[in-house]
C-alpha positions in Angstrom: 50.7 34.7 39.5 52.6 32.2 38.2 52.8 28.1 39.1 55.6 26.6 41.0 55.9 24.2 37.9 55.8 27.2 35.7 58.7 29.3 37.8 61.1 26.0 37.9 60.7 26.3 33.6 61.9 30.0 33.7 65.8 29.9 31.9 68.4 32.7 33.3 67.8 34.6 30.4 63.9 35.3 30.9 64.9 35.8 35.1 66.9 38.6 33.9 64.0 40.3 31.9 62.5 40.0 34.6 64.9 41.0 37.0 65.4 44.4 35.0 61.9 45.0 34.8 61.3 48.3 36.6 57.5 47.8 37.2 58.4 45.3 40.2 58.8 46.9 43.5 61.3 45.8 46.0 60.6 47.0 49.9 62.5 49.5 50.8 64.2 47.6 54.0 64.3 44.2 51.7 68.0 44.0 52.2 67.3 44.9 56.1 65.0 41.8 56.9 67.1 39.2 55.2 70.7 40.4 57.1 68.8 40.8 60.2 67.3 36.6 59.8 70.6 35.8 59.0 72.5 37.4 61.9 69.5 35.8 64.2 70.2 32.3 62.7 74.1 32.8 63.3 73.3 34.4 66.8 71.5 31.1 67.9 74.2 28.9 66.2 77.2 30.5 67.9 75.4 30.3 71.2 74.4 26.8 70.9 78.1 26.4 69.7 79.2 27.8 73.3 77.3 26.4 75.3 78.1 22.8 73.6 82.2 23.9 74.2 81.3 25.1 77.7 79.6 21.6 78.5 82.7 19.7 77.1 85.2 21.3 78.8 83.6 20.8 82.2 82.8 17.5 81.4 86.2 17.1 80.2 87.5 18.6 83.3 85.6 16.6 85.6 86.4 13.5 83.9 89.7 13.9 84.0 89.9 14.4 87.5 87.8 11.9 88.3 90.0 9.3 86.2 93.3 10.4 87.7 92.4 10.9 91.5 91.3 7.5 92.6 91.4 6.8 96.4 94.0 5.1 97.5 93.2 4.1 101.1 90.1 5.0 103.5 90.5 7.0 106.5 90.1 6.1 110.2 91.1 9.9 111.1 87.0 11.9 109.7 89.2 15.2 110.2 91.9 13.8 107.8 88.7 12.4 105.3 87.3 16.0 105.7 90.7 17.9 104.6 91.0 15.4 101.4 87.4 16.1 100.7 87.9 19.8 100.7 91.4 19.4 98.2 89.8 17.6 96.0 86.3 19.7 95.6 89.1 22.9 95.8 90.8 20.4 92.4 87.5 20.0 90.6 86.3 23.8 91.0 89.8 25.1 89.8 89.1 23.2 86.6 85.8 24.2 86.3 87.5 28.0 86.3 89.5 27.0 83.8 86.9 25.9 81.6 85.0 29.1 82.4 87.9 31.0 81.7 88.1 29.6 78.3 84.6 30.1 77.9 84.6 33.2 78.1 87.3 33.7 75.9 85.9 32.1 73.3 82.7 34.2 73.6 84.8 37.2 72.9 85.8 35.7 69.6 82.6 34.8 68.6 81.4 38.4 69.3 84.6 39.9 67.4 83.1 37.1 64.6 80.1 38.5 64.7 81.1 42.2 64.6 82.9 41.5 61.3 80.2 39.6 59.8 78.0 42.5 60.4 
């Protein structure tokens, strides 16, 4: 077995010796196990990369509406309170489906991304 140190001295030219030596035997499923680490590795990133687009566009969302619905007056009337309570919470979850909606379509893509990779 040879030395790190010795293996970072090996020129192209004596890697292709070896390369072509027939002696060496490769596993049969070699090729398998590396694709299969690699589509893991991109698996994890593209569902990291989701979740991370899912969390800004609901914080986006709620941000937004937050930001551009301040109150205006308060309210004597509770029923009156109650009703703008319920339009704004109806506001907030409509963007939420929004972002959900887009989401999901951008799941989709990555899985078409994925299937082409593959």
């Amino acid at each position: 077995m040879k030395s790190l140190k010795d293996i970072e001295k090996i020129t192209t030219e004596e890697l292709e010796v070896i390369s072509l030596d027939e002696k060496i035997v490769v596993p049969h499923d070699l090729e398998y196990k590396i694709q299969s680490r690699i589509l893991g590795k991109k698996k994890k990133i593209y569902s990291m990369i989701s979740v991370a687009a899912a969390i800004a566009v609901i914080v986006t969302g709620l941000s937004i509406s937050l930001l551009n619905n301040e109150p205006k007056d308060t309210f004597d009337d509770p029923y009156l309170a109650y009703a703008e309570l319920e339009k704004a919470f109806a506001t907030m979850s409509d963007g939420i489906k929004k972002g959900m909606d887009m989401v999901e379509t951008s799941e989709s893509v990555i899985k078409k991304s994925t299937e082409i990779f593959k």
